[in-house]
C-alpha positions in Angstrom: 8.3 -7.0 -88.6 9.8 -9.3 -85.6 7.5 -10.3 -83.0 8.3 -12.4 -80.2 5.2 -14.5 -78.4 6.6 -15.5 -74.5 4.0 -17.6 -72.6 4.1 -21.2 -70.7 4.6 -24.0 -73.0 4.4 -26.9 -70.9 2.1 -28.0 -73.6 1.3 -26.5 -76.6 0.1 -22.7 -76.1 -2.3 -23.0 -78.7 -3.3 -19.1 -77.9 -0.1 -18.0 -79.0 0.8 -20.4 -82.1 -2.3 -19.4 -83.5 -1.3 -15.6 -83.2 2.1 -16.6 -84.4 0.3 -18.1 -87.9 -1.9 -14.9 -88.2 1.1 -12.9 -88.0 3.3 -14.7 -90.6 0.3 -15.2 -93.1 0.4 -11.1 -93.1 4.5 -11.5 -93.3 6.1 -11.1 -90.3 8.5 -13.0 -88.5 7.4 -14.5 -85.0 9.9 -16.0 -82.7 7.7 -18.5 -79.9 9.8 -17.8 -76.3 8.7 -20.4 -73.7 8.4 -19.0 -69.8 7.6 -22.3 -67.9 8.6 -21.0 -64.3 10.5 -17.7 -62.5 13.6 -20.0 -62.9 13.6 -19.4 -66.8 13.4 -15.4 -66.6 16.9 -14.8 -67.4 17.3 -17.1 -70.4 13.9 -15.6 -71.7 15.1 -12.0 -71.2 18.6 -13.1 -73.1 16.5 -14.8 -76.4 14.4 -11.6 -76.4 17.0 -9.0 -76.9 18.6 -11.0 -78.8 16.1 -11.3 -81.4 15.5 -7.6 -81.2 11.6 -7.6 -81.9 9.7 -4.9 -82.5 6.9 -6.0 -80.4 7.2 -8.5 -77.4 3.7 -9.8 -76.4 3.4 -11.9 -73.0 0.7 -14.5 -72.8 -0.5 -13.6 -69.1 -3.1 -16.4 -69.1 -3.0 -17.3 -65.2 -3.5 -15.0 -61.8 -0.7 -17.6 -60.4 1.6 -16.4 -61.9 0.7 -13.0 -62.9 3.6 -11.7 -60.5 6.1 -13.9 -62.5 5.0 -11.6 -66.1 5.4 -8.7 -64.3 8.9 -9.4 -63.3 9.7 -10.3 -66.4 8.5 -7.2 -68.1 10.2 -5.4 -66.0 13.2 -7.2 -66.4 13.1 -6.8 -70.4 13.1 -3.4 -70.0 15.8 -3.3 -67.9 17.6 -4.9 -70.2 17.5 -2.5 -72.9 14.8 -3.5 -74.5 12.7 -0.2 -76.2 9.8 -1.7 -78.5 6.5 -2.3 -77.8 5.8 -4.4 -74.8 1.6 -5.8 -75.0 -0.1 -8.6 -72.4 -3.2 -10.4 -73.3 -4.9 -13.5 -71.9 -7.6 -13.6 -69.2 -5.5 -12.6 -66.6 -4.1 -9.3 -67.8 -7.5 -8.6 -69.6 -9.6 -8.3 -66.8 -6.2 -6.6 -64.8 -5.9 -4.1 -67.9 -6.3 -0.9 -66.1 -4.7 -1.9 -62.8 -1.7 -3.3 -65.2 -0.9 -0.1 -66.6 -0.5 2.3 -63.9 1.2 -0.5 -61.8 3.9 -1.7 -64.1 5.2 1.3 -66.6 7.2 -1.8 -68.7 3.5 -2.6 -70.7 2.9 -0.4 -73.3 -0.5 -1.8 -73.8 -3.1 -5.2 -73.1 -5.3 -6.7 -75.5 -8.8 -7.4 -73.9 -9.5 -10.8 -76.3 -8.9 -13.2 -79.0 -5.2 -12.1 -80.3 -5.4 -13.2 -83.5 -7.0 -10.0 -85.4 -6.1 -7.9 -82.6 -2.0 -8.8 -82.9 -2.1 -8.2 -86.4 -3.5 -4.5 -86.2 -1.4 -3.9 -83.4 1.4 -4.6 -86.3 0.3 -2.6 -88.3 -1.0 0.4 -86.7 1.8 1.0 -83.8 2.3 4.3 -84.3 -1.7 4.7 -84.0 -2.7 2.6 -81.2 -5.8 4.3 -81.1 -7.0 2.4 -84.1 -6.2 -1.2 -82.8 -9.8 -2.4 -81.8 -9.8 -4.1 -78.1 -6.6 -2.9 -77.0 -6.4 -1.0 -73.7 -3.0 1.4 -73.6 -1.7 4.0 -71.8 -1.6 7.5 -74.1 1.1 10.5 -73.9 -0.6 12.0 -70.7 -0.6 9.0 -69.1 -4.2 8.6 -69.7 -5.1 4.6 -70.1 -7.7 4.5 -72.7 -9.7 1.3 -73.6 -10.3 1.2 -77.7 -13.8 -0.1 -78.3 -13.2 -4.1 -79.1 -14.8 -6.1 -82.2 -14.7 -9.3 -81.1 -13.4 -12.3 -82.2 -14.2 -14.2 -85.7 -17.4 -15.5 -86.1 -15.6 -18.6 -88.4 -13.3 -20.1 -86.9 -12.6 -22.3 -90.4 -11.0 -18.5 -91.3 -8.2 -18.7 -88.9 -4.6 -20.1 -90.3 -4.1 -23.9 -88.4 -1.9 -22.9 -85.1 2.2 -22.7 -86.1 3.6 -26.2 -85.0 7.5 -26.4 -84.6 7.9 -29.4 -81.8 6.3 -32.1 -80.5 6.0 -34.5 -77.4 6.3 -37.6 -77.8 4.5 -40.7 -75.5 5.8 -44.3 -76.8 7.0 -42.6 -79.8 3.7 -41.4 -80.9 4.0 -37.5 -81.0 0.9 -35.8 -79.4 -0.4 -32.4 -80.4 -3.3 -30.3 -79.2 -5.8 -28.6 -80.9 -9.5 -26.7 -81.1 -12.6 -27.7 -82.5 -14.2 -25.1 -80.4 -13.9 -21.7 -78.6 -16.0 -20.4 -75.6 -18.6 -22.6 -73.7 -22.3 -22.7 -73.2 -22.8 -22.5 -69.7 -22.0 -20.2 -67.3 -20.5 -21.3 -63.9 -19.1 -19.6 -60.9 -15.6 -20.0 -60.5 -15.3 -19.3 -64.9 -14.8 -16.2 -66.8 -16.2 -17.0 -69.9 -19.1 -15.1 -69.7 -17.3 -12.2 -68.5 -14.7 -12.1 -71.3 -17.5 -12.3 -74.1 -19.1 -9.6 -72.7 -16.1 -7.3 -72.6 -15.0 -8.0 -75.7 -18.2 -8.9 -77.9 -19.0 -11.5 -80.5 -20.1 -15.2 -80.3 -19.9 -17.0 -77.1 -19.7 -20.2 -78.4 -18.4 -21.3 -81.9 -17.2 -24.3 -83.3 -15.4 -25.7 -85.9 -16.8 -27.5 -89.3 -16.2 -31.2 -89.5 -14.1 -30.9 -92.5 -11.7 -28.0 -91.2 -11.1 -30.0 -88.2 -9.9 -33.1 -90.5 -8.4 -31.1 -92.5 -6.0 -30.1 -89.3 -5.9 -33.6 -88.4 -4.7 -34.9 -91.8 -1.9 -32.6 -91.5 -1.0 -33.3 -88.3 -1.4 -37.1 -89.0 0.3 -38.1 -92.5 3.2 -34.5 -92.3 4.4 -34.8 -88.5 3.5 -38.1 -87.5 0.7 -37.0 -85.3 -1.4 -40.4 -83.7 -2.6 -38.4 -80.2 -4.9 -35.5 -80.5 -5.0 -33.7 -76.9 -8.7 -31.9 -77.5 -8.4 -28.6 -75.2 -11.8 -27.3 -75.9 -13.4 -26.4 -72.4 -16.1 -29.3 -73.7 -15.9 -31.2 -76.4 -19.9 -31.8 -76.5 -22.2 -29.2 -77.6 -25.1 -28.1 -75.7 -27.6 -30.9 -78.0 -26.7 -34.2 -77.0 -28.1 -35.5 -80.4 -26.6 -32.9 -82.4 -23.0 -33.5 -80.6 -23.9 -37.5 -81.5 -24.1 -36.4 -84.9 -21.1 -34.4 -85.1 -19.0 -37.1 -83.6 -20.1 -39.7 -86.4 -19.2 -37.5 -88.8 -15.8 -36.6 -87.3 -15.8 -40.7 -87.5 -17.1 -41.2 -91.0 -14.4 -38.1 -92.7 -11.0 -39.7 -90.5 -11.5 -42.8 -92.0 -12.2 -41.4 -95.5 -8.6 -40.0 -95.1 -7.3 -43.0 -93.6 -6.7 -41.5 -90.3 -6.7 -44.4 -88.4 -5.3 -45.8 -85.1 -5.0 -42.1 -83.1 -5.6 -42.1 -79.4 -7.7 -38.7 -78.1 -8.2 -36.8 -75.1 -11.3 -34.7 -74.2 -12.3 -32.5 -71.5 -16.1 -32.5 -70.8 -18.9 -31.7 -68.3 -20.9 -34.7 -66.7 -24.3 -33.5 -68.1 -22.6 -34.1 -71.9 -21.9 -37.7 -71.5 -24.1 -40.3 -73.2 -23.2 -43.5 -74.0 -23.9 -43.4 -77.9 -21.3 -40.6 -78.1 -18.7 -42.4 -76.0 -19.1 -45.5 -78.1 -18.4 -43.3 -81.5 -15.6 -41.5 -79.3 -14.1 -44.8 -78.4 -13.8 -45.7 -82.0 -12.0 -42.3 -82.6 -8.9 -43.4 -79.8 -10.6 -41.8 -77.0 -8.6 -43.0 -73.7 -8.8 -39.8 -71.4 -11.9 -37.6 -70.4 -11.0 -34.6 -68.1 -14.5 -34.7 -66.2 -15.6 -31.7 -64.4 -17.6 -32.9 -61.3 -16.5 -30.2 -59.4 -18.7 -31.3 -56.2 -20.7 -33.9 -54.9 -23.8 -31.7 -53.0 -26.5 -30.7 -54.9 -26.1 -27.7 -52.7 -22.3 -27.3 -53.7 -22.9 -27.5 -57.6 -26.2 -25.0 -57.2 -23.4 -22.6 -55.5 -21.3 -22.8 -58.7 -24.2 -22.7 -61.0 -23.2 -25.6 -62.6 -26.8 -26.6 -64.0 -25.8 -30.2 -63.6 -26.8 -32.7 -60.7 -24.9 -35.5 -59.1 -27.0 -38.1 -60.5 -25.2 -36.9 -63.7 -21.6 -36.5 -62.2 -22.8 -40.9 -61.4 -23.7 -41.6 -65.3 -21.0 -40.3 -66.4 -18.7 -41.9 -64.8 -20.4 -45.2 -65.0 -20.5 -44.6 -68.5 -16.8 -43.5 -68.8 -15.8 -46.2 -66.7 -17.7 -48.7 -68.5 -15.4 -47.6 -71.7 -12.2 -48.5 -69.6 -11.4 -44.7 -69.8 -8.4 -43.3 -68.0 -11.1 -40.6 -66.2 -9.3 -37.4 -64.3 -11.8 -35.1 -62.3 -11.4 -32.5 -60.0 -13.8 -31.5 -56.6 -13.7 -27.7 -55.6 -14.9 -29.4 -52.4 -15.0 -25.7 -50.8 -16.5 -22.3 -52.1 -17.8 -19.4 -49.9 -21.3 -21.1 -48.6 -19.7 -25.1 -47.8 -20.8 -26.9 -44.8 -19.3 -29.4 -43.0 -22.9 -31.3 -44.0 -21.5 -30.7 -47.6 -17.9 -31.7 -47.2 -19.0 -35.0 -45.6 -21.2 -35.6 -49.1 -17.9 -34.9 -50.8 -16.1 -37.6 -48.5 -18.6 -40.3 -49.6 -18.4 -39.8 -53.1 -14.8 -39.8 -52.8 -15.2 -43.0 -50.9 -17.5 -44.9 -53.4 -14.9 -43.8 -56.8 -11.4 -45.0 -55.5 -10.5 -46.0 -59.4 -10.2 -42.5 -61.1 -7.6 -40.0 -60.5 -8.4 -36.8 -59.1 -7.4 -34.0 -57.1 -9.6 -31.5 -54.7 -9.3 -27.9 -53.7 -10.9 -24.5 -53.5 -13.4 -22.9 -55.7 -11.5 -19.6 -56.1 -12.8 -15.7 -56.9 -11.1 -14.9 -60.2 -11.7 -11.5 -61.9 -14.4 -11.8 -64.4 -16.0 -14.8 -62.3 -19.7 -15.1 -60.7 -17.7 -16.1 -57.2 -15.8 -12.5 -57.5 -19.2 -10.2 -58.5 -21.1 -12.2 -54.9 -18.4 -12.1 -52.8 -17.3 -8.2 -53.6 -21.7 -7.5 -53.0 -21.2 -9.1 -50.3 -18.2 -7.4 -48.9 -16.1 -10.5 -48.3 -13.5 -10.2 -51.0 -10.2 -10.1 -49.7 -6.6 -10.1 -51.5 -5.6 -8.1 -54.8 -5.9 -8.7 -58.4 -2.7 -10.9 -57.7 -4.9 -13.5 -55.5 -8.1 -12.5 -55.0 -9.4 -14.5 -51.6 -12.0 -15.4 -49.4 -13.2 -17.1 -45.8 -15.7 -20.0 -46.0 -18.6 -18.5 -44.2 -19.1 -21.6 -41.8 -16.0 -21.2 -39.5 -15.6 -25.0 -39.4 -15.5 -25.7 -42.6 -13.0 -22.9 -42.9 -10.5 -24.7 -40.6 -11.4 -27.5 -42.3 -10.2 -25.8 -46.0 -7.0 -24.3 -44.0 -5.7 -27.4 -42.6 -6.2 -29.1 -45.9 -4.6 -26.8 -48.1 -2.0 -26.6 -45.9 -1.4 -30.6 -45.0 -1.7 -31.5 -48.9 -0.5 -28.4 -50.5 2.7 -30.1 -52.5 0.2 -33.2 -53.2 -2.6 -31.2 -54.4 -0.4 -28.2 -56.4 3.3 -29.0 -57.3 4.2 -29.7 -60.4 5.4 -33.8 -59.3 2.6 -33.7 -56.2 1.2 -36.9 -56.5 -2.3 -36.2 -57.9 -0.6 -35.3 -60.8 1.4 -38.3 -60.6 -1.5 -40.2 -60.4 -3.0 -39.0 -63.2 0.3 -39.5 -65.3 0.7 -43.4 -64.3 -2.7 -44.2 -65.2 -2.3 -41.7 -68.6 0.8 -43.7 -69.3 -1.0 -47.2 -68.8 -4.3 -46.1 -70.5 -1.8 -45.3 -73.8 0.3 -48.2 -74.1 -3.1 -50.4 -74.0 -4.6 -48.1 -76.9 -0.8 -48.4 -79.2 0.4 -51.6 -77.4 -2.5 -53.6 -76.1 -0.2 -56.9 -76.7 2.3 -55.4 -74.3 -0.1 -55.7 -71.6 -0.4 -58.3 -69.0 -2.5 -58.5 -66.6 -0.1 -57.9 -63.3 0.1 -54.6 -64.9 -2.9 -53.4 -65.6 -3.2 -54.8 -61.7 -0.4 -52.7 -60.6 -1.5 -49.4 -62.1 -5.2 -49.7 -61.1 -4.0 -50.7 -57.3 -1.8 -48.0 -56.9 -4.6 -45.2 -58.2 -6.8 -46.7 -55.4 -4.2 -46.9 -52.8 -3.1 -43.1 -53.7 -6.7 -42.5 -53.5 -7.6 -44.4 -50.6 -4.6 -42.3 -48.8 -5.8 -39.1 -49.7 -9.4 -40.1 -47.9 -8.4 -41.4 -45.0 -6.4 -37.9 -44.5 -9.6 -35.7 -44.8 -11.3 -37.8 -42.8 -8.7 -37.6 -40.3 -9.2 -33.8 -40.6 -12.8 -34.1 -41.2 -13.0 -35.6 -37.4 -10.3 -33.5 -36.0 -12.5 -30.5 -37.0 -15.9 -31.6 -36.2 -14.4 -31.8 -32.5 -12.4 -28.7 -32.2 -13.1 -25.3 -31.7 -12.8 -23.3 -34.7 -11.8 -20.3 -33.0 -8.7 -22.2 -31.8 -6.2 -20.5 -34.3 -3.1 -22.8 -32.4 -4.5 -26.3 -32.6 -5.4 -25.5 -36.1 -2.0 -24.3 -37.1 -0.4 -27.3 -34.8 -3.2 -29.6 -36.4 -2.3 -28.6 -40.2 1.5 -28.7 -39.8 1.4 -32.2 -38.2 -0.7 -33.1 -41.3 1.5 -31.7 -43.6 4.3 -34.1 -42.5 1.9 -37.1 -42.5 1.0 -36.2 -45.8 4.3 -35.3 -47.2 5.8 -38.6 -46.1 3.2 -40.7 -47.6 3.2 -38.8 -50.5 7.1 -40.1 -50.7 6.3 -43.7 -50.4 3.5 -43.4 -52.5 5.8 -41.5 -55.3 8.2 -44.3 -55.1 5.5 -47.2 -55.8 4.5 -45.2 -58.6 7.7 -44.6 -60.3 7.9 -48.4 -60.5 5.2 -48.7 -61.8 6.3 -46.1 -64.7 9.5 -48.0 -64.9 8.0 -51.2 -65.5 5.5 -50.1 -68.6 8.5 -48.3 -70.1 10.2 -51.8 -69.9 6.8 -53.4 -71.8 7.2 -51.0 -74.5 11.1 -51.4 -74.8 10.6 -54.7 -75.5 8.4 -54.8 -78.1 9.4 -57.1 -80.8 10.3 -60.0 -78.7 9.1 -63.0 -79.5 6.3 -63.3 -76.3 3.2 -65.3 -76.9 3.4 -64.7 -80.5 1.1 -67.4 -81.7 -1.8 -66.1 -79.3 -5.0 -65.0 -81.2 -6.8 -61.7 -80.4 -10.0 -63.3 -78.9 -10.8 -64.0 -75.6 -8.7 -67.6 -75.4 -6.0 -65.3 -73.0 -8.4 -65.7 -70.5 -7.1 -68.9 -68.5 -3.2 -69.2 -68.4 -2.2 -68.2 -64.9 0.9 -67.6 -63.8 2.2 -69.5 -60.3 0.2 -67.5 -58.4 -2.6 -67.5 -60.4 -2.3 -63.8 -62.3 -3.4 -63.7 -65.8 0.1 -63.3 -67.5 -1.3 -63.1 -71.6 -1.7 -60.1 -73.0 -5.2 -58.2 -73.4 -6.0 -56.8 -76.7 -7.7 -54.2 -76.5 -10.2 -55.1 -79.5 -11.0 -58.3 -77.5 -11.9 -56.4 -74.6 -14.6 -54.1 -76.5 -16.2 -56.7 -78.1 -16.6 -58.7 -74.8 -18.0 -55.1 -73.9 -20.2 -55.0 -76.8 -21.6 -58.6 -76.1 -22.0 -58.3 -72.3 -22.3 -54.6 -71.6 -19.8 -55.8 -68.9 -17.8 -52.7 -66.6 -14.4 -53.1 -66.0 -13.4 -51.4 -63.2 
C-alpha cells in the first residue's frame, strides 16, 4: 500500500519517520511530503496526487498552524484526491471531534503514538472500527472514538526512524533522535498529561543504553553523523543519580564503538542539572542545553506548576555556563495571574544573565493543558480551538503583555526575528569551537559573545521602557496603549535591523574561519595554555583556543568563563 506522511520538516519530524519505518517493516511504500509554511500548499498538493496514495496522513502537531492543515486537506480533496485522508499529532488529537464535523476532507484522527496505530489503520481500512485510538466519522455521520491501547511499553521494539537527508553545519551532518518519550512532571502550559490520559499506557519511557548506541553507531560510521540533536522534552530522568548513571554508560558504550568526537544538544529542565552529569555530558560533545526557566517569580513558576524554584533556574545556569555551553531559554514572562510585581522580577533576572540567548512571551491555554481546564472553570477562556486566548487578570500587566507582543512580535516569533538569530550565531560559534577549536581566535569568540549581550541588553532596555510606560498609564486608556505599542514596534523593528546586520557579520566571518582551514596559521603552536599572551596591536588575544586546553584549565581552577 502507498502512504504519504505530510508534516513540517524544518528539522527532522521524527514523529513521522518513525511511522514511515513501521509502515515499510510491514511492506508498504511511504512517500515523506514536507509542509514548512501556507506558501508550499500547492507543490504539496501536486507531490500528493501524484503519488496516488491510498492513505494521506497530515502531522497536525501545532494549534499555529492548525488552519494551514485544514486548507490543505481541503485542497487535496479538491484536487481529486479520493483515499483516506487521517490527522494525528497533539493538535488534531485533542481537536478530534471538532475536526470532523468542521472539515468533511478528514476521514478520520488518530488520538496518539502513530506508529501501531498507522499500521492497523493499513490494514483494516475497510473496518475502521477495529483500528484502536482512532476517532472517525461513520456512514451516518456519527463520529465515533475507538477505544485506544496506548503506545509501546519498549521503546527498543520500534524500527530506528527512516533517514533520507541530512543538514549539514561545517560539513558535519546533524540528525535528531529519542532516547525518551513523555515527561515526568506535569506543568501548566503542557499537554502531556492530558495525552497519556486519553490514550493510555506509560507516561514516561525511555530507551536502553545499548539501543540508543546502537542508533548512534548507525548514524555515526553509515551517514556520517558527528551532531546528535536530542529532542526528548528532558534528557535527565526524574533521579539525578540514576540519570548520572545512565549518562556514564552512554559514555562508557560510544567509546567501545569508537564513536568519538560528536557534538550533542539537549533540552532539559533547571531542577535536572548537576554538575557531575554535565561534566560526563561535556565529554559526550554536549555544546547546547535548551533550558526551560520559563519565569523568574517563585509565584510565576508555582502558577505553571513547574515544581522547580529559581534558586535552581541560578544553578543551572551557573553550572551550564561554567561548561562554556551555548545555553538557550525561554521566559513565559506572562500567564493569567502575572503582576507587574512579577514582571519586574522577570526584568532583573533578565538584567543579571545578558550572555545566553533567549526569547520571552506568553504562557498560552492549549487544549489538553492545566492553563485551558483553570481558565475554562473560571470562565475566562476566550478564542476557538484555532487560538485558544486569555486576558491577564491584572489590567496592567495586560497592557503590559499587549504592547509587548505587539512592539517585538517579528523579534520574538518570525522565522529570522532576531531571538532566533541570536541563538543561531551563538549555535554557529559554540560548533566551530567543538569541530574547530584551532579556528578560533579570540576577537571572535569576543565578537559573538558581545553581540548576544548587546541583542540582549536591547531587548531589556525595551521592556523596561514599557515596563515604565505602563506603570504610569492608565490601563483603561485603550488609545495610548495602541499609540504606545505601535511606536514600539517601530523602535523595535529598526533596531532589530541594525542588530540583524552586526550579526550576519558575525556569521560571515566564522564561515570565513572554517573556509580556511588548512592554512598554514600558527601551526607550530601547542594545545596548552602557552596561547595565552601574544596580543595583537591592540592587545586582543589573536592564537587560537583549543578547546581541550580550555577544560582542563576548567578542571584545575573550577574557573567560569563567561
Amino acid at each position: 500500500m502507498k502512504i504519504s506522511l505530510v508534516g513540517a520538516e524544518l528539522e527532522e519530524n521524527l514523529g513521522m519517520r518513525y511511522m514511515a519505518s513501521a509502515l515499510e517493516s510491514k511492506g508498504h511504500q511511504v512517500e515523506l511530503v514536507p509542509f514548512n509554511s501556507e506558501y508550499d500548499m500547492t507543490e504539496v498538493v501536486g507531490k500528493v496526487l501524484d503519488l496516488s496514495p491510498e492513505i494521506v496522513g497530515l502531522s497536525m502537531v501545532f494549534t499555529g498552524r492548525g488552519r494551514e492543515f485544514c486548507s490543505l486537506a481541503g485542497a487535496i480533496r479538491a484536487g481529486g484526491y479520493r483515499g483516506h485522508l487521517v490527522a494525528g499529532g497533539p493538535f488534531a488529537s485533542f481537536n478530534c471531534r471538532q475536526l470532523l464535523s468542521d472539515y468533511p476532507a478528514f476521514d478520520s484522527i488518530a488520538l496518539g503514538e502513530g506508529e501501531d496505530l498507522m499500521c492497523s489503520l493499513a490494514d483494516h481500512l475497510g473496518d475502521l472500527s477495529a483500528v484502536p485510538g482512532l476517532c472517525h466519522r461513520q456512514k451516518d455521520a456519527t463520529i465515533i472514538t475507538n477505544p485506544s491501547q496506548g503506545g509501546p511499553d519498549d521503546l527498543d521494539l520500534l524500527p530506528f526512524p527512516k533517514r533520507t537527508t541530512f543538514h549539514t553545519y561545517f560539513g558535519k551532518p546533524i540528525a535528531s533522535i529519542l532516547t525518551s518519550r513523555g515527561c515526568w512532571r506535569n506543568c501548566a502550559f503542557c499537554s502531556i498529561n492530558a495525552w497519556y490520559e486519553r490514550v493510555g499506557g506509560k507516561k514516561f519511557r525511555v530507551r536502553s543504553i545499548d539501543n540508543i548506541v546502537v542508533e548512534m553507531k548507525d548514524l555515526y560510521f553509515t551517514h556520517g553523523v558527528r551532531i546528535f540533536n536530542f529532542q526528548d522534552d528532558n534528557f535527565f530522568l526524574p533521579d539525578a543519580d540514576k540519570a548520572l548513571k545512565r549518562f556514564q554508560d552512554l559514555r562508557s558504550r560510544l567509546g567501545e564503538k569508537g564513536i568519538v568526537g560528536i557534538a550533542s544538544a539537549i533540552k532539559a529542565r533547571p531542577d535536572s542539572i548537576t554538575r557531575e552529569s554535565i561534566e560526563v555530558l561535556d565529554d559526550l560533545g554536549l555544546f547546547r542545553v535548551f533550558l526551560g526557566v520559563e519565569n523568574a517569580s517563585e509565584s510565576g513558576l508555582k502558577n505553571l506548576n513547574r515544581r522547580s524554584t529559581v534558586q535552581q533556574a541560578l544553578n543551572a545556569l551557573d553550572i551550564l555556563n561554567d561548561f562554556d555551553q551555548h545555553i538557550a531559554f525561554n521566559l513565559l514572562m506572562f500567564e493569567p495571574e502575572t503582576t507587574m510585581d512579577d514582571l519586574l522580577i522577570n526584568l532583573r533576572f533578565i538584567e543579571r544573565h545578558m550572555e545566553n540567548p533567549f526569547n520571552f512571551c506568553r504562557a498560552e491555554a492549549h487544549a489538553g493543558t492545566g492553563l485551558e481546564s483553570k481558565l475554562k472553570s473560571e470562565g475566562r477562556l476566550l478564542g476557538d480551538y484555532f487560538g485558544l486566548d486569555y486576558r491577564l487578570k491584572d489590567p496592567s500587566s495586560e497592557a503590559f503583555h499587549q504592547i509587548a507582543n505587539c512592539a517585538f512580535f517579528d523579534r520574538n516569533f518570525s522565522d529570522y526575528g532576531l531571538h532566533y538569530f541570536n541563538m543561531q550565531v551563538d549555535f554557529t560559534f559554540q560548533l566551530l569551537r567543538r569541530f574547530y577549536p584551532d579556528l578560533l581566535t579570540q576577537s571572535l569568540r569576543g565578537a559573538a559573545r558581545s553581540f548576544i549581550r548587546e541583542t540582549n541588553l536591547d531587548t531589556y532596555k525595551c521592556l523596561c521602557q514599557i515596563y515604565d510606560f505602563v506603570d504610569s498609564a492608565d490601563p483603561g486608556d485603550h488609545l495610548a496603549i495602541r499609540g504606545f505599542a505601535q511606536q514600539m514596534r517601530s523602535e523595535v523593528d529598526d533596531r532589530s535591523n541594525a542588530l540583524h546586520t552586526q550579526g550576519e557579520r558575525i556569521l560571515a566571518d566564522l564561515d570565513e574561519a572554517y573556509n580556511a582551514r588548512g592554512q598554514d596559521k600558527n601551526s607550530s603552536r601547542s594545545d596548552s595554555l602557552a596561547w595565552v599572551g601574544e596580543l595583537d596591536l591592540f592587545g586582543i588575544v589573536q592564537a587560537p583556543i583549543p578547546y581541550q586546553a580550555f577544560k582542563a584549565q576548567l578542571s584545575g581552577q573550577s574557573m567560569n568563563v563567561r
